[in-house]
N, CA, C and O atoms as a Tinker XYZ file with bonds, in Angstrom:
   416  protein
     1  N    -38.353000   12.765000   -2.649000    73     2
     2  CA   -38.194000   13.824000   -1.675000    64     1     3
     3  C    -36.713000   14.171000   -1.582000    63     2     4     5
     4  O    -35.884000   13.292000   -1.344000    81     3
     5  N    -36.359000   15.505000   -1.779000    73     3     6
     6  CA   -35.291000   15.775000   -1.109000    64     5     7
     7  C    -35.112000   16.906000   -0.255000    63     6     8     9
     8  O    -36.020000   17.734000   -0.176000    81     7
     9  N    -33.815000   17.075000    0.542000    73     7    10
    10  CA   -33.207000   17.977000    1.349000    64     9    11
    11  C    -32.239000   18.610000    1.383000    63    10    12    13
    12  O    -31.232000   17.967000    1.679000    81    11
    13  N    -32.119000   19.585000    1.208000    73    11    14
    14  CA   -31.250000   20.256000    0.924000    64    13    15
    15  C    -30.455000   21.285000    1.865000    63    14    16    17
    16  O    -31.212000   22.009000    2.512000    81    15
    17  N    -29.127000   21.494000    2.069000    73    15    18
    18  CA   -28.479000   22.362000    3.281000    64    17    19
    19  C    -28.611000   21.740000    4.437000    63    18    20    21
    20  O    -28.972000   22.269000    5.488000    81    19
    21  N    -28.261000   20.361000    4.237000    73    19    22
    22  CA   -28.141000   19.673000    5.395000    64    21    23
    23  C    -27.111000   18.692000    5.992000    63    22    24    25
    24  O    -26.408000   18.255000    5.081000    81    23
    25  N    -26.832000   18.282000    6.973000    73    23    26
    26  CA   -25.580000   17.703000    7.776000    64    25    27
    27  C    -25.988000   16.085000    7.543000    63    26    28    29
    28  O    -27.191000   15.885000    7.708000    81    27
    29  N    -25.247000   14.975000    7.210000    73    27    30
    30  CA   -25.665000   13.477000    6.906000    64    29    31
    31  C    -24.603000   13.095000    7.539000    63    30    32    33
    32  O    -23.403000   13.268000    7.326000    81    31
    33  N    -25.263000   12.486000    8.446000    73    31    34
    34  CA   -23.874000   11.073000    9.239000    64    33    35
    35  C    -23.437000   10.397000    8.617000    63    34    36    37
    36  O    -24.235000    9.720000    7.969000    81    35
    37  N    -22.327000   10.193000    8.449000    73    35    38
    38  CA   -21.793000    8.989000    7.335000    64    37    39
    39  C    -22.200000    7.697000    8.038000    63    38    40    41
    40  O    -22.719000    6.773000    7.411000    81    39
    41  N    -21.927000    7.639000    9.512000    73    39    42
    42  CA   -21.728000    6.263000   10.236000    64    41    43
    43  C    -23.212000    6.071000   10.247000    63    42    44    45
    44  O    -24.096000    6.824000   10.655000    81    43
    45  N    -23.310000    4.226000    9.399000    73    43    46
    46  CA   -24.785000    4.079000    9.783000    64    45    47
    47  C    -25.233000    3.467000   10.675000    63    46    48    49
    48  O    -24.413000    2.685000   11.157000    81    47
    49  N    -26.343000    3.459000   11.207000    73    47    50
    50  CA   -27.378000    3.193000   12.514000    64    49    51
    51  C    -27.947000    1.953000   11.538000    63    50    52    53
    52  O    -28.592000    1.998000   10.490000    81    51
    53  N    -27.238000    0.389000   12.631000    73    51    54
    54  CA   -27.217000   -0.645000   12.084000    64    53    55
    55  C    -28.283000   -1.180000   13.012000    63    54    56    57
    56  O    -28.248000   -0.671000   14.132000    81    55
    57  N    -29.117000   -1.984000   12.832000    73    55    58
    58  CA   -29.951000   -2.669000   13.860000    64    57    59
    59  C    -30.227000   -4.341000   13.255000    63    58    60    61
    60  O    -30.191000   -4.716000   12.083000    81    59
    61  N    -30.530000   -5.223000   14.606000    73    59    62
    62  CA   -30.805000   -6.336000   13.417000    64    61    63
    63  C    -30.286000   -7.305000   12.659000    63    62    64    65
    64  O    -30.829000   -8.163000   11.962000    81    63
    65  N    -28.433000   -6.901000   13.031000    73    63    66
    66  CA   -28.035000   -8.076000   12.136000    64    65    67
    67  C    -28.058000   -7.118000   10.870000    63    66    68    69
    68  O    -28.367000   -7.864000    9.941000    81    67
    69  N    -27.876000   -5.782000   10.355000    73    67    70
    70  CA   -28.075000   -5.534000    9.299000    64    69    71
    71  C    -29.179000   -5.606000    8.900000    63    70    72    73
    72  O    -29.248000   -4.653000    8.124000    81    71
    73  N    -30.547000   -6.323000    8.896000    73    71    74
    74  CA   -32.052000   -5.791000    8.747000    64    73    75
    75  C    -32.897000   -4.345000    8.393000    63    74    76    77
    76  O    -33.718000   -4.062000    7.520000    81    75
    77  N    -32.238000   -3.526000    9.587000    73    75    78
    78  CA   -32.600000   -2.262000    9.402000    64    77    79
    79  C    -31.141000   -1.587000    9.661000    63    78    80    81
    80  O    -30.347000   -1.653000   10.600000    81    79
    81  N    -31.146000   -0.717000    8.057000    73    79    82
    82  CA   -30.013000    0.736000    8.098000    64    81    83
    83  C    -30.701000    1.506000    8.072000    63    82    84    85
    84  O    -31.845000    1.393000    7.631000    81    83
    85  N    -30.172000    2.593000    8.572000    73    83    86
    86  CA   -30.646000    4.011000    8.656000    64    85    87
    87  C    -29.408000    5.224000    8.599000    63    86    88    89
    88  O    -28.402000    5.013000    9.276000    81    87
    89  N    -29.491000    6.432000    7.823000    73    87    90
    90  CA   -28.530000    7.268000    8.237000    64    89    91
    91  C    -28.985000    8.606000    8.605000    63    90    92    93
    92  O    -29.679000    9.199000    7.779000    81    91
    93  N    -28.657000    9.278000    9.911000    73    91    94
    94  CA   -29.145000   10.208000   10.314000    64    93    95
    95  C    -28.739000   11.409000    9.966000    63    94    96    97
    96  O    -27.564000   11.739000   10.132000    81    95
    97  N    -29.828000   12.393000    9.332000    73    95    98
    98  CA   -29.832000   13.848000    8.406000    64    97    99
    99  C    -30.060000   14.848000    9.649000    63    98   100   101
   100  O    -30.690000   14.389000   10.602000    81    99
   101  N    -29.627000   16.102000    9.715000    73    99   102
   102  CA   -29.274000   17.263000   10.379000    64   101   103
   103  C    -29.809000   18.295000    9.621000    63   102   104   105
   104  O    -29.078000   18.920000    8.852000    81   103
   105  N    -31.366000   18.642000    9.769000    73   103   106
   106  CA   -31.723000   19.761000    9.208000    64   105   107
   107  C    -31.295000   21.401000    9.362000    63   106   108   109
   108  O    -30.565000   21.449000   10.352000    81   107
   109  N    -31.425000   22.550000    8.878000    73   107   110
   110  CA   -30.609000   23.871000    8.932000    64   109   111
   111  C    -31.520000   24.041000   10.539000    63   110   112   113
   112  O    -30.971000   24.498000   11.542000    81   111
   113  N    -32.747000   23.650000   10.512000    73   111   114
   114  CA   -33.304000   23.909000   12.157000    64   113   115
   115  C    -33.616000   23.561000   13.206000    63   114   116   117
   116  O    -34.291000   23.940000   14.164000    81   115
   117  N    -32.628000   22.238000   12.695000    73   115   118
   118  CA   -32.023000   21.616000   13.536000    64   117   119
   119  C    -32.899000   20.033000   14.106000    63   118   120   121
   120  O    -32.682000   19.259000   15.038000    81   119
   121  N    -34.076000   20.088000   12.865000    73   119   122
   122  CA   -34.824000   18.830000   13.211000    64   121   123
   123  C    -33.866000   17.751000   12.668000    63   122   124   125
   124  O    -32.982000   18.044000   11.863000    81   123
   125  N    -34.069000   16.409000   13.156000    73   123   126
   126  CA   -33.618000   15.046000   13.156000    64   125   127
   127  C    -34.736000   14.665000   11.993000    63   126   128   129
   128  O    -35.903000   15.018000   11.826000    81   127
   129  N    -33.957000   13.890000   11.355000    73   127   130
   130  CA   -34.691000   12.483000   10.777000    64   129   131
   131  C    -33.272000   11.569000   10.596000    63   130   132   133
   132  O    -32.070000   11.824000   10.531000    81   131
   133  N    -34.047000   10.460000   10.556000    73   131   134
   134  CA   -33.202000    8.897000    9.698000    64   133   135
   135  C    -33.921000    8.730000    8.522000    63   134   136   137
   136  O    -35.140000    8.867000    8.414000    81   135
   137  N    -32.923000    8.350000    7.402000    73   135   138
   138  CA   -33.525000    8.030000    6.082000    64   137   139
   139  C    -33.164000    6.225000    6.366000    63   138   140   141
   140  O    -32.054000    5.935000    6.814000    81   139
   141  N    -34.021000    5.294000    6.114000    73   139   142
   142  CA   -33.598000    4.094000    6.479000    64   141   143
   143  C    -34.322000    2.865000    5.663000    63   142   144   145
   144  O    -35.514000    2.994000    5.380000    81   143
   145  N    -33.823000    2.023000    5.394000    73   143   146
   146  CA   -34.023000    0.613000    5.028000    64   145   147
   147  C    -34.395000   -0.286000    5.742000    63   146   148   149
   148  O    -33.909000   -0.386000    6.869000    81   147
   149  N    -35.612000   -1.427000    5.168000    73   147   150
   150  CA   -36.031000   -2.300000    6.135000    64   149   151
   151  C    -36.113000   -3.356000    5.433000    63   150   152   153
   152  O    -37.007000   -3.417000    4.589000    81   151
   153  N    -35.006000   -4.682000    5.642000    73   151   154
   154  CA   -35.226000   -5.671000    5.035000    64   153   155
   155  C    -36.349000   -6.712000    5.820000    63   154   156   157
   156  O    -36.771000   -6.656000    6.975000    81   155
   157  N    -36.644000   -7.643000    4.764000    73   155   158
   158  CA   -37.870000   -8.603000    5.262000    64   157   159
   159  C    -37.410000   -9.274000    6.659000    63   158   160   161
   160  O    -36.298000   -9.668000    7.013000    81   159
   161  N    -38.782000   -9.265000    7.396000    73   159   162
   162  CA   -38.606000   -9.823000    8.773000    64   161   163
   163  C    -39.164000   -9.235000    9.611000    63   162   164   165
   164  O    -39.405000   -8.111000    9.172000    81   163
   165  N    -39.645000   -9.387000   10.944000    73   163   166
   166  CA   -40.367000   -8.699000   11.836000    64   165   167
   167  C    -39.770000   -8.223000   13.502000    63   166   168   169
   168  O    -39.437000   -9.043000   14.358000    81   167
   169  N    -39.745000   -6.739000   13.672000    73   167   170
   170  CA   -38.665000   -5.898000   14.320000    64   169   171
   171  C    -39.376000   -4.938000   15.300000    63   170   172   173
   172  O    -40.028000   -3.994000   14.854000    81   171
   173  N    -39.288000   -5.114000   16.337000    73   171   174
   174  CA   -39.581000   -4.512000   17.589000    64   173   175
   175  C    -38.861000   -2.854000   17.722000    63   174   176   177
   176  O    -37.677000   -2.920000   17.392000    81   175
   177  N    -39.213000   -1.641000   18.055000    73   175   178
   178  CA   -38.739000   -0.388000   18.159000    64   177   179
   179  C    -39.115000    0.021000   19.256000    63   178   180   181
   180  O    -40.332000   -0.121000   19.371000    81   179
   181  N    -38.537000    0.564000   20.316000    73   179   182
   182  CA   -38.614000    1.356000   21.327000    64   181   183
   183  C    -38.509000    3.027000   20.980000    63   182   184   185
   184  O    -37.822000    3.432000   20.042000    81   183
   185  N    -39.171000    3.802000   21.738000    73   183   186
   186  CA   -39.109000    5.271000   21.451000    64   185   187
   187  C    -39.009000    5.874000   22.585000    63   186   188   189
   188  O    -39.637000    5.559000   23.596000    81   187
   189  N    -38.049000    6.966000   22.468000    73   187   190
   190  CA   -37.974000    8.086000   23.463000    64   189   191
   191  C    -38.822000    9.335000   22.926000    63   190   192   193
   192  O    -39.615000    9.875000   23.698000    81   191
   193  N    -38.681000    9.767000   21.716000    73   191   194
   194  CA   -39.213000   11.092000   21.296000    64   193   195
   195  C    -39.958000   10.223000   20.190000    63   194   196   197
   196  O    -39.707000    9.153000   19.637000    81   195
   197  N    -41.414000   11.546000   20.081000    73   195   198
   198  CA   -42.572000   10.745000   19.113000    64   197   199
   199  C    -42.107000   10.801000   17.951000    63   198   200   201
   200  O    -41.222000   11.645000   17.816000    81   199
   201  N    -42.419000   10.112000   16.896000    73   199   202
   202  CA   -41.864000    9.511000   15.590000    64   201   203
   203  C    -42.767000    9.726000   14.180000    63   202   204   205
   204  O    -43.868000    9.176000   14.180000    81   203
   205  N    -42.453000   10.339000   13.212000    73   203   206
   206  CA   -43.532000   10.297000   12.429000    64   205   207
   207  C    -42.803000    8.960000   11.084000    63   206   208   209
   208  O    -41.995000    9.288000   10.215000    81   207
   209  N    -43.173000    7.994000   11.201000    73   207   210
   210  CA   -42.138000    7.272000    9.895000    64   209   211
   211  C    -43.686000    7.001000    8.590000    63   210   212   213
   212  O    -44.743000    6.370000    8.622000    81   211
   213  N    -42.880000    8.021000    7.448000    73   211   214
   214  CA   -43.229000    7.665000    6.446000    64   213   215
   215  C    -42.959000    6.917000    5.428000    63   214   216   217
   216  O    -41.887000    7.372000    5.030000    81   215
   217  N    -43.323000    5.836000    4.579000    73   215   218
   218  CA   -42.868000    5.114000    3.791000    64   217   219
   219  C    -42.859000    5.933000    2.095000    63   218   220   221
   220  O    -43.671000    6.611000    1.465000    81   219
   221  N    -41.276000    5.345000    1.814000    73   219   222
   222  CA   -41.140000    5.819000    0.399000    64   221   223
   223  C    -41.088000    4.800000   -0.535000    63   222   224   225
   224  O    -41.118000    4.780000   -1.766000    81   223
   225  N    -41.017000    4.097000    0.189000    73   223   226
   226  CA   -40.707000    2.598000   -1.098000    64   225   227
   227  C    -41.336000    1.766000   -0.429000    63   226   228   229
   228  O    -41.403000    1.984000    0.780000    81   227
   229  N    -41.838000    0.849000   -0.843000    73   227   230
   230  CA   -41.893000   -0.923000   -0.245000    64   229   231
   231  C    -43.666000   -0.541000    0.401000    63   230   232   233
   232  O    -44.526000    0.313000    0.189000    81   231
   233  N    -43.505000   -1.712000    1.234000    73   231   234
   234  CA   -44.525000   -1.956000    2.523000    64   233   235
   235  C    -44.392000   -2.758000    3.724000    63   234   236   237
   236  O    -43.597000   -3.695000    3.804000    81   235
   237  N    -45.110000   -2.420000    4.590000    73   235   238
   238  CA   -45.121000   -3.003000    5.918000    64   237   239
   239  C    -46.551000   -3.215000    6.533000    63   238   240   241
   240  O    -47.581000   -2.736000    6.059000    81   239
   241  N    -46.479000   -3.888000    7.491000    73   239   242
   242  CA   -47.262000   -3.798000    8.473000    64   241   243
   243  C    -46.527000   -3.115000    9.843000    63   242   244   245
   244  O    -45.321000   -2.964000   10.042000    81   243
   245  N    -47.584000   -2.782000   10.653000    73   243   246
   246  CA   -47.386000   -1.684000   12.352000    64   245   247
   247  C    -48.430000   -2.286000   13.047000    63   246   248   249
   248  O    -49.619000   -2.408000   12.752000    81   247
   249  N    -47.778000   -2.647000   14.037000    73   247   250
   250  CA   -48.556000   -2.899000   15.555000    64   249   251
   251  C    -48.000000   -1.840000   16.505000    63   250   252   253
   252  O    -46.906000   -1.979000   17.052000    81   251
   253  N    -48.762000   -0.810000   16.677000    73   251   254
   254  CA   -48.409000    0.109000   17.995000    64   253   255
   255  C    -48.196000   -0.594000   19.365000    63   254   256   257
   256  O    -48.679000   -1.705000   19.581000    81   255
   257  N    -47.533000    0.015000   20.194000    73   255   258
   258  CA   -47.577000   -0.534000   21.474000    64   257   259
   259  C    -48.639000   -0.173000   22.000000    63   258   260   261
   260  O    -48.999000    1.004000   22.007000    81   259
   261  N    -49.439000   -1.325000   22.628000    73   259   262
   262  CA   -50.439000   -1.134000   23.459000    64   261   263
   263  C    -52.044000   -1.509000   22.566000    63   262   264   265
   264  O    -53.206000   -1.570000   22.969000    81   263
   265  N    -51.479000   -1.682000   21.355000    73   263   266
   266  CA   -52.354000   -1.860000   20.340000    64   265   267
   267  C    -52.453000   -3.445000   20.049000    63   266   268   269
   268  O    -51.290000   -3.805000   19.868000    81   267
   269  N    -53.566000   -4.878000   19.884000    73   267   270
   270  CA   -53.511000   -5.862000   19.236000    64   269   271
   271  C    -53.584000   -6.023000   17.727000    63   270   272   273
   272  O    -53.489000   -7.185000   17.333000    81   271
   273  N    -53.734000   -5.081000   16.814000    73   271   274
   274  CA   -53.999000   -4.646000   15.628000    64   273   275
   275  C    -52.778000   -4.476000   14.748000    63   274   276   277
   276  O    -51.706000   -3.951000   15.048000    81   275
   277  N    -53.142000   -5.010000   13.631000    73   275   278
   278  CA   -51.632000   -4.633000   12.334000    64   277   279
   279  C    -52.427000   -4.067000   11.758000    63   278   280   281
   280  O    -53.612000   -4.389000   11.841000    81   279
   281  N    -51.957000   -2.948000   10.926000    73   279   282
   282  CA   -52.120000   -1.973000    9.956000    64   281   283
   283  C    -51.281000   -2.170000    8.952000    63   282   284   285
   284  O    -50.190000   -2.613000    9.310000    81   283
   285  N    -51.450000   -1.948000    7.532000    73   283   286
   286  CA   -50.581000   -2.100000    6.721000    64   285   287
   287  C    -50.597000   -0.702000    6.232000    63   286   288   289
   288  O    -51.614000   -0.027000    6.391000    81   287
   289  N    -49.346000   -0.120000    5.537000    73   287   290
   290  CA   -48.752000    0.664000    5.225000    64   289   291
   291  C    -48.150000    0.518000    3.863000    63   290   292   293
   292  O    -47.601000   -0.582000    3.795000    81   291
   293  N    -48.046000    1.164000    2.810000    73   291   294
   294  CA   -47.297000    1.366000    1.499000    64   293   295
   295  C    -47.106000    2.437000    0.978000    63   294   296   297
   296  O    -47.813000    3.379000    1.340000    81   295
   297  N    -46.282000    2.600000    0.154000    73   295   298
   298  CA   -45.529000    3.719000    0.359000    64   297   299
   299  C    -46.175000    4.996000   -0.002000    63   298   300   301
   300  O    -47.280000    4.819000   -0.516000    81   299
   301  N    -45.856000    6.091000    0.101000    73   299   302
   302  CA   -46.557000    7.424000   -0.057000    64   301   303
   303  C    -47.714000    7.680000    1.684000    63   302   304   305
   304  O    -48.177000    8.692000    2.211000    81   303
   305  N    -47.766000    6.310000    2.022000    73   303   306
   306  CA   -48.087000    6.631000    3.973000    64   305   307
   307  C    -47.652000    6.443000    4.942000    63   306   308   309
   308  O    -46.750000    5.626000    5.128000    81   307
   309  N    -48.199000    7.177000    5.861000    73   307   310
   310  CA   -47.008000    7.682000    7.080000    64   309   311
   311  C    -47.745000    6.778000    8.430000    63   310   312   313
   312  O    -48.882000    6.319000    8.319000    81   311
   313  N    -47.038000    6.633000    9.505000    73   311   314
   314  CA   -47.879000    6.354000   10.740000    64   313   315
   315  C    -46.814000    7.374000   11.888000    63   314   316   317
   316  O    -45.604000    7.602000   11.880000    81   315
   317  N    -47.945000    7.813000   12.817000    73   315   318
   318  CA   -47.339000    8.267000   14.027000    64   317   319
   319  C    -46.274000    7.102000   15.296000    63   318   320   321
   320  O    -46.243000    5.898000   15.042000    81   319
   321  N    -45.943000    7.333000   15.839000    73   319   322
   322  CA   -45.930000    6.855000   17.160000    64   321   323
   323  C    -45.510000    7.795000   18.684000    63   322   324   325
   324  O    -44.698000    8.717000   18.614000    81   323
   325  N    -46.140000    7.433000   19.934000    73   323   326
   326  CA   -45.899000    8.695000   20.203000    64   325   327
   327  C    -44.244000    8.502000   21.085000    63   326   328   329
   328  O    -43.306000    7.876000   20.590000    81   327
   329  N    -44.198000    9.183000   22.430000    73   327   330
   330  CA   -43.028000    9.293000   22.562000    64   329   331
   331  C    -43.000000    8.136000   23.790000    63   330   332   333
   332  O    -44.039000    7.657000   24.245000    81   331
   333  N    -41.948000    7.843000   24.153000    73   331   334
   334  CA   -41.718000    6.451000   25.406000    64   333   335
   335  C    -42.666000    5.590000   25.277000    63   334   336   337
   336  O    -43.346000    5.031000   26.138000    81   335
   337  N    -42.677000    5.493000   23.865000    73   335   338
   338  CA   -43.534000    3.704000   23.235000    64   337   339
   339  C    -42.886000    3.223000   23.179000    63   338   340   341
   340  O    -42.013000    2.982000   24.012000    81   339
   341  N    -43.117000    2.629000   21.488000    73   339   342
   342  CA   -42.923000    1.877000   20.634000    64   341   343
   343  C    -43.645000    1.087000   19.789000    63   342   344   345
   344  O    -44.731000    1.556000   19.451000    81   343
   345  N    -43.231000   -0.393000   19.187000    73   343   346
   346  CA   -44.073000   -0.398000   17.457000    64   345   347
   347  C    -43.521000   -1.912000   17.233000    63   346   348   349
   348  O    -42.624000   -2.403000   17.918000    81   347
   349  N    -43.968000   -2.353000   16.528000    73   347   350
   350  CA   -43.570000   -3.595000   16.011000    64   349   351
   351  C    -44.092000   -3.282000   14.452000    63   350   352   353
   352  O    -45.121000   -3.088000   13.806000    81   351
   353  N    -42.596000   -3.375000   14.312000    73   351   354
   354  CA   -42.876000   -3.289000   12.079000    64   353   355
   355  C    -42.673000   -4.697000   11.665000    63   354   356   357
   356  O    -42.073000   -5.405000   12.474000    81   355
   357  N    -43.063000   -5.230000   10.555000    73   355   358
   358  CA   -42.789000   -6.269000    9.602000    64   357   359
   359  C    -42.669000   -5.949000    8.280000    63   358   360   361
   360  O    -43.184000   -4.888000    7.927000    81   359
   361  N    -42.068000   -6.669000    7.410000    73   359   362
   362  CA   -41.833000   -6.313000    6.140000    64   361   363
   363  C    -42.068000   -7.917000    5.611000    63   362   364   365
   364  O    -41.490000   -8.923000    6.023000    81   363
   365  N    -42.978000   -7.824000    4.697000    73   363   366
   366  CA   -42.741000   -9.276000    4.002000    64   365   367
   367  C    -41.665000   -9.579000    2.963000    63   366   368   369
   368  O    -40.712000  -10.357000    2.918000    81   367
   369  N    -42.121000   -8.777000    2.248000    73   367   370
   370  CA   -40.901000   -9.662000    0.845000    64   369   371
   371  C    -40.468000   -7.930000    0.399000    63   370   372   373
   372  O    -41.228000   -6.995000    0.653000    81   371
   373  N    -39.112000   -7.754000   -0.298000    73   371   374
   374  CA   -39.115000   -6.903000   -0.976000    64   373   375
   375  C    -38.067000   -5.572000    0.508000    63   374   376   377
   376  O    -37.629000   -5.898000    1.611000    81   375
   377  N    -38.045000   -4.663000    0.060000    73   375   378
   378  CA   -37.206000   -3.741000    0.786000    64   377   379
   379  C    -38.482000   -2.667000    1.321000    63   378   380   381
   380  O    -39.245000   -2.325000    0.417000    81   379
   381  N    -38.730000   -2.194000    2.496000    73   379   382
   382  CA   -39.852000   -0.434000    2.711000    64   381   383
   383  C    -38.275000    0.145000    3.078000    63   382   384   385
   384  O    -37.338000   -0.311000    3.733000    81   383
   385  N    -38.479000    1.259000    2.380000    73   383   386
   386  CA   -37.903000    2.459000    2.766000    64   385   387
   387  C    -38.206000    3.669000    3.628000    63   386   388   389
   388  O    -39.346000    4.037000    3.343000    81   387
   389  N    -37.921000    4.082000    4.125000    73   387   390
   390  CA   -38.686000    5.031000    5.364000    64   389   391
   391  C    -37.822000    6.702000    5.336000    63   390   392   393
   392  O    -36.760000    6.858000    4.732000    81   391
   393  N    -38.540000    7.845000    6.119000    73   391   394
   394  CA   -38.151000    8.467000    6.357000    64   393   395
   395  C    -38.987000    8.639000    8.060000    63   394   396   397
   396  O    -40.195000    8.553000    8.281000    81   395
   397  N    -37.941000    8.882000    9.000000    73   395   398
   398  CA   -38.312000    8.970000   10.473000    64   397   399
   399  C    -38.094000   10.348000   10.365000    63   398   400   401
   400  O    -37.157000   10.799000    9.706000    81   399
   401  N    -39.167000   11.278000   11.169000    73   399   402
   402  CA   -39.020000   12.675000   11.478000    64   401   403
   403  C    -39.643000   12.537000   13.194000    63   402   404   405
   404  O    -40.777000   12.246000   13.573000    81   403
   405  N    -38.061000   12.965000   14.215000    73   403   406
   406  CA   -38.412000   12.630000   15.159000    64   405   407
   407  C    -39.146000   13.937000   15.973000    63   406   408   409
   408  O    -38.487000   14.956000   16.178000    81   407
   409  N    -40.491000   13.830000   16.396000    73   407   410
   410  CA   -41.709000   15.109000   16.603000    64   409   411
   411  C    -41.106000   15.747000   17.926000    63   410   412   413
   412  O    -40.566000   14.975000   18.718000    81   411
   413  N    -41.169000   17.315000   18.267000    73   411   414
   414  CA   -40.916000   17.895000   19.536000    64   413   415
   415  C    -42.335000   17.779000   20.466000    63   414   416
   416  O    -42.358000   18.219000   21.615000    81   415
């Protein structure tokens, strides 16, 4: 996937101890995403605005908030979350790569 005519933060969005990078892209209309990395280990996310994170590389598992259930995920699929949640991701072995598109 790419994007093109767009604004990239240099400074990255560190979480984790380094676990999860992310760097945040500035579309021409002004939508948000993070393009981001998820090393192995299991990572709690809070949300203000709903989230669409699709995977480009790797895999994970997702526990929604409010949910007892893991779902697994690999790459080429996406999961929602909505807005003033959150999520619990895991990654076993290996790197998921993500793209976050944060929803109006």
């Amino acid at each position: 996937m790419q994007f093109s005519n767009v604004t990239v933060h240099a400074k990255a969005n560190v979480y984790f101890d380094g676990k999860v990078v992310s760097h945040t892209v500035l579309l021409p209309d002004g939508a948000r995403k993070t393009l981001g990395l998820i090393y192995p280990g299991t990572f709690h996310f809070g949300t203000q605005a709903a989230e669409r994170m699709e995977l480009t590389a790797g895999a994970c598992r997702v526990k929604l908030a409010g949910s007892t259930q893991w779902q697994n995920y690999a790459a080429g699929q996406a999961f929602q979350v909505p807005a003033n949640s959150g999520f619990d991701i895991e990654v076993k072995t290996g790197i998921c790569e993500y793209i976050c598109s944060f929803l109006a």
